[in-house]
C-alpha positions as CSV (number, residue, x, y, z in Angstrom):
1,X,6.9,2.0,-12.7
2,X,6.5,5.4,-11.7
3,X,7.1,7.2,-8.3
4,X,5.3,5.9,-5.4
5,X,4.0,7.6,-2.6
6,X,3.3,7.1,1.3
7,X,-0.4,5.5,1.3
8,X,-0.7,4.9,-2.2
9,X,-3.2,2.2,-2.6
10,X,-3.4,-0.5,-5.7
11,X,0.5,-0.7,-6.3
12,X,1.4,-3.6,-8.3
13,X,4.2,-4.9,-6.6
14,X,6.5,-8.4,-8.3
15,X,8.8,-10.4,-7.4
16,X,11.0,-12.5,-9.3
17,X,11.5,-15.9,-7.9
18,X,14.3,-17.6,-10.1
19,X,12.3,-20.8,-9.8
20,X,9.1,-23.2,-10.9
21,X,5.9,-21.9,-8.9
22,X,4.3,-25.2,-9.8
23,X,3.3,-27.3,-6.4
24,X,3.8,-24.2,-4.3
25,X,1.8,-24.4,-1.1
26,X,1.9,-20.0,-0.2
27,X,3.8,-17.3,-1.8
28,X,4.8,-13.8,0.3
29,X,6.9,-11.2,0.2
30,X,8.8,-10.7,3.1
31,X,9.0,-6.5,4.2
32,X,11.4,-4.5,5.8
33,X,9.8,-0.9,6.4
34,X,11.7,1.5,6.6
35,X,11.2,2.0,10.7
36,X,12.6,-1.5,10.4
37,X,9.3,-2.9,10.8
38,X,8.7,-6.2,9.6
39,X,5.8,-7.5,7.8
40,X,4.7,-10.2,5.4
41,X,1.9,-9.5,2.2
42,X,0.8,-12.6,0.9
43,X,1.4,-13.2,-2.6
44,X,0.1,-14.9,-5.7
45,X,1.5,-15.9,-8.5
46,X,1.5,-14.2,-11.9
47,X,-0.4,-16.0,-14.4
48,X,1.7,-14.0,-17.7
49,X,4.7,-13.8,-16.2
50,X,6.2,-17.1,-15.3
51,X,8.6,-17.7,-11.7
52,X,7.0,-14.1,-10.6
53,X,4.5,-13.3,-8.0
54,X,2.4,-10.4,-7.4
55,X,1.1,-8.4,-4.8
56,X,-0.7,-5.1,-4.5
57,X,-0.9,-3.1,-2.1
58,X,-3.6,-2.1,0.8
59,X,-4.9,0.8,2.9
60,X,-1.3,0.6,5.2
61,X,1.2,-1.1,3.8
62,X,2.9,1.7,2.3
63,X,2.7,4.3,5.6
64,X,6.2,4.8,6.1
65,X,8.3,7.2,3.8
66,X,11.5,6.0,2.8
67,X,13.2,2.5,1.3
68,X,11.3,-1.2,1.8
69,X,13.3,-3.8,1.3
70,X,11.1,-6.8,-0.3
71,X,12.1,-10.8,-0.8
72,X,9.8,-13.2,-2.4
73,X,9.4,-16.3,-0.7
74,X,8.0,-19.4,-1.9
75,X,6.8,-22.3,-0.1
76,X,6.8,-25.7,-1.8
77,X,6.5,-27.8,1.6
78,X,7.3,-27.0,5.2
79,X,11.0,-28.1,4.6
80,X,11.2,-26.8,0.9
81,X,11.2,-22.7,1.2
82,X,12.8,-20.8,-1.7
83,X,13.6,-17.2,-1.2
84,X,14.2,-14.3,-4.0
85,X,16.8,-11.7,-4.4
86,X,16.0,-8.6,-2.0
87,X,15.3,-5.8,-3.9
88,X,14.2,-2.2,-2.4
89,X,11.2,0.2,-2.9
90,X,11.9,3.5,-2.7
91,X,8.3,5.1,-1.2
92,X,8.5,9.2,-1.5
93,X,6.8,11.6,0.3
94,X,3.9,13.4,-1.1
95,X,5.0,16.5,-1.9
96,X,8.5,14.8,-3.3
């Protein structure tokens, strides 16, 4: 993946899970902006890539320059949630 940039729009955006996605109620990726704003994007899951889910990215979600911390979680039942590893998205300014 290349750089990305404040307000870029159609990022592809996955998640690795670490488990089965089969019976799963929801899928989201939990966001920490950098502002320390925080925001879910619902997820789906990726039909090539097995245990990751996908998300891309809307007219907003990427307004804030600096690091997003992101952690997939999955929701088999309302007692049975399942949360990734956090990894971070560095977002760069537009003249960076």
């Amino acid at each position: 993946m290349g750089k990305i940039y404040k307000d870029d729009i159609g990022v592809l955006i996955k998640a690795d899970t670490g488990i089965d996605l089969s019976g799963a109620a929801s899928m989201e990726l939990k966001v920490l902006k950098p502002s320390a704003e925080e925001v879910s994007w619902i997820a789906y899951e990726d039909e090539t890539d097995a245990g990751y889910i996908d998300y891309i990215t809307v007219d907003g979600d990427l307004e804030e320059v600096g690091v997003y911390k992101i952690q997939a979680w999955v929701y088999i039942t309302d007692e049975s949630i399942h949360r990734g590893e956090t990894f971070y998205l560095q977002v760069y300014d537009h003249y960076a």
